[in-house]
C-alpha positions in Angstrom: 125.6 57.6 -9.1 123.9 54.4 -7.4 125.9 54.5 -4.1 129.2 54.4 -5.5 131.3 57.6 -4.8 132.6 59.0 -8.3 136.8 59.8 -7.7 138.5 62.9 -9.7 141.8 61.8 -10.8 144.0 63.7 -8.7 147.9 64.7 -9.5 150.9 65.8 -7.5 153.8 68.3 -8.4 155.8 71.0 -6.8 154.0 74.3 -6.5 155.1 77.2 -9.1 154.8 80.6 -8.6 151.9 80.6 -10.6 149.8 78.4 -7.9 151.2 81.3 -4.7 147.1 82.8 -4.7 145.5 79.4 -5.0 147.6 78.3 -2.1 147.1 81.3 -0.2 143.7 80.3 -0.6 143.4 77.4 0.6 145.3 78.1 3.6 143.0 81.1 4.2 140.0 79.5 3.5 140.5 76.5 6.1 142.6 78.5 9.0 139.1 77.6 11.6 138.4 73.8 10.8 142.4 72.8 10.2 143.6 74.4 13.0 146.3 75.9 10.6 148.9 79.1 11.1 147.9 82.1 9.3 150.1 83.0 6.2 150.6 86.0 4.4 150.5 86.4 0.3 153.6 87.0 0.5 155.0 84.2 3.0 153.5 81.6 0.9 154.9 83.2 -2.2 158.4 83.3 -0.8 158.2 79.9 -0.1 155.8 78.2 -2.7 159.0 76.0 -4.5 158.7 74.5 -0.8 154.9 73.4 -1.5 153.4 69.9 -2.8 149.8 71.2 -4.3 147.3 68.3 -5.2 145.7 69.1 -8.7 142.8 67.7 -9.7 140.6 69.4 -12.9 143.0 72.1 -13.1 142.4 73.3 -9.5 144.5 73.1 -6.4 142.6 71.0 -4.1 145.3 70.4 -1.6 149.0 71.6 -0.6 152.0 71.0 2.1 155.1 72.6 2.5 158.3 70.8 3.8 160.1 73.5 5.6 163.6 73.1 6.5 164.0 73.5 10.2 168.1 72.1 10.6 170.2 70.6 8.1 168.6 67.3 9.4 164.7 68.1 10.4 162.2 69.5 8.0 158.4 69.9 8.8 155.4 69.2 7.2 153.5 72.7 7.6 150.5 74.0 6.4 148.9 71.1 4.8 145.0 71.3 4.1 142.7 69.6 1.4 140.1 71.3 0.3 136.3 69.9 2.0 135.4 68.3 -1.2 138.3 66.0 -2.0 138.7 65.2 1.2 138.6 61.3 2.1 140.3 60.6 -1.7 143.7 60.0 0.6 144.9 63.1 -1.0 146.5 64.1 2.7 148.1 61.1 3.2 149.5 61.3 -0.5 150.9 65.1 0.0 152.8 63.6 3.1 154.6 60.5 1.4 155.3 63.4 -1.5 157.4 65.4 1.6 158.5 62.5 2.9 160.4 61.2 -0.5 161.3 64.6 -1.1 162.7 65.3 2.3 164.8 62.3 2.3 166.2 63.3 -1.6 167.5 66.2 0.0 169.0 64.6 2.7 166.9 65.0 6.0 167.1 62.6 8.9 163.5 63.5 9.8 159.9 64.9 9.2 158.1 66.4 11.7 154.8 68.0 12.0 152.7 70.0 15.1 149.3 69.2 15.2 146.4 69.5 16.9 145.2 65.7 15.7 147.9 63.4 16.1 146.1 60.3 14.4 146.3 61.0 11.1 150.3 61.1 11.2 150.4 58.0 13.1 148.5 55.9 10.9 151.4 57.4 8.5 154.1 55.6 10.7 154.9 59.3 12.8 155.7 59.0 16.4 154.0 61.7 18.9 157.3 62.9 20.7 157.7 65.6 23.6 157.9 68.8 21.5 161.6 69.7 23.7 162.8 66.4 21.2 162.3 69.0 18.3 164.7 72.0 19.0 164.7 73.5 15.5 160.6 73.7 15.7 160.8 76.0 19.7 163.9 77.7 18.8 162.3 78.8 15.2 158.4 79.4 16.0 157.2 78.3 19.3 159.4 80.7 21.7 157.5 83.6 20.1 154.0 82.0 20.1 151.4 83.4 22.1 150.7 79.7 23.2 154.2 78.8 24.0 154.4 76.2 27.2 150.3 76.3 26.9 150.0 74.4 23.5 148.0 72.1 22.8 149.4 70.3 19.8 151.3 67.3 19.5 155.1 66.7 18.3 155.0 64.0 15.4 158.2 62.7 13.3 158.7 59.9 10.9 162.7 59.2 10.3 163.3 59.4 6.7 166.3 57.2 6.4 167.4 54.0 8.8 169.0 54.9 12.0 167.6 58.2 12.3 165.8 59.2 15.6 164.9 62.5 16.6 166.6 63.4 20.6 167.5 66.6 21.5 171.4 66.2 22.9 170.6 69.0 25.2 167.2 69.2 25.9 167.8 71.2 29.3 169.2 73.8 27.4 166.1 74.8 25.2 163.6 74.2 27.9 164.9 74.9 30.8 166.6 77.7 29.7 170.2 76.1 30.3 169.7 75.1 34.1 171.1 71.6 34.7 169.1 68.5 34.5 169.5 65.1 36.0 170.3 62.7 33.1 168.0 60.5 31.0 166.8 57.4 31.8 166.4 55.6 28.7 164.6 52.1 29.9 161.9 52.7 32.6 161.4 49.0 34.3 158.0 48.0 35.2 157.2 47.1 38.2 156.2 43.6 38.7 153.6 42.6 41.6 154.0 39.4 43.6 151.2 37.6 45.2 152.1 37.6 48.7 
């Protein structure tokens, strides 16, 4: 090889039923070094039309899912590449993938929770407070063993111009409906003045 680094040509497609025990797989197999959510067989079955699975010589070597969490947020969820074909880009790929698929079907924005918040940014998210994603407590984080102790970030990338991702009611999710004084949109800095 001489120093250069020999690339597999690597394709993308929606998972099939057919690539549910790969899948599994590969989530199972990196749950300790990606800092992923368990899944069951059959979760990831249910749910496999939701997947993106990089293929490269006839293996899966890398999936996400873009889970619906409102008519308007989906998430990017359980997104790994296999230790091998990792640093071909294939991670970024599977997340422009959601992200032209999301906006086909008509979400605002993508979001993702995750323990390493730099890879999404360099992908244009933005780490937001996690009460700015509603959908993402009210669905998984209330029953979480971690809830209020987490320690990932809230990311989201708006899929189509003009979208931005605010809870209306924040107070409401977090707080558990007690009243909260109002938000203060533009903080102003404050300027020193030699005396």
């Amino acid at each position: 090889m001489n120093g250069i680094l020999e690339q597999t040509v690597v394709t993308f497609r929606q998972a099939s039923g057919a690539d549910a025990a790969a899948v599994h797989q590969l989530i199972a197999d990196n749950l300790e070094v990606g800092h992923l959510l368990p899944r069951t067989v059959d979760d990831v079955t249910a749910n496999i039309a939701r997947f993106t699975v990089a293929i490269a010589d006839g293996a899966v070597v890398g999936c996400a899912e873009l889970a619906p969490l409102s008519g308007e947020v989906a998430e990017v969820r359980s997104l790994v590449v296999t230790e091998r074909s990792r640093g071909q880009h294939i991670g970024p790929r599977l997340v422009a993938h959601l992200a032209e698929s999301g906006a086909a079907k008509g979400y605002a924005t993508l979001c993702a929770f995750t323990h390493d918040p730099s890879h999404f940014v360099r992908l244009g998210f933005t780490i937001v407070p996690h009460m700015w994603v509603p959908e993402k407590i009210e669905r998984d984080c209330r029953s979480c063993a971690q809830f209020r102790t987490c320690g990932q970030y809230a990311v989201t990338l708006p899929l189509r111009d003009g979208a931005q991702i605010r809870p209306e009611r924040p107070a409401a999710v977090i707080y558990g409906g007690r009243a909260v004084g109002g938000r203060r949109y533009n903080i102003e800095r404050l300027q020193l003045v030699p005396a």
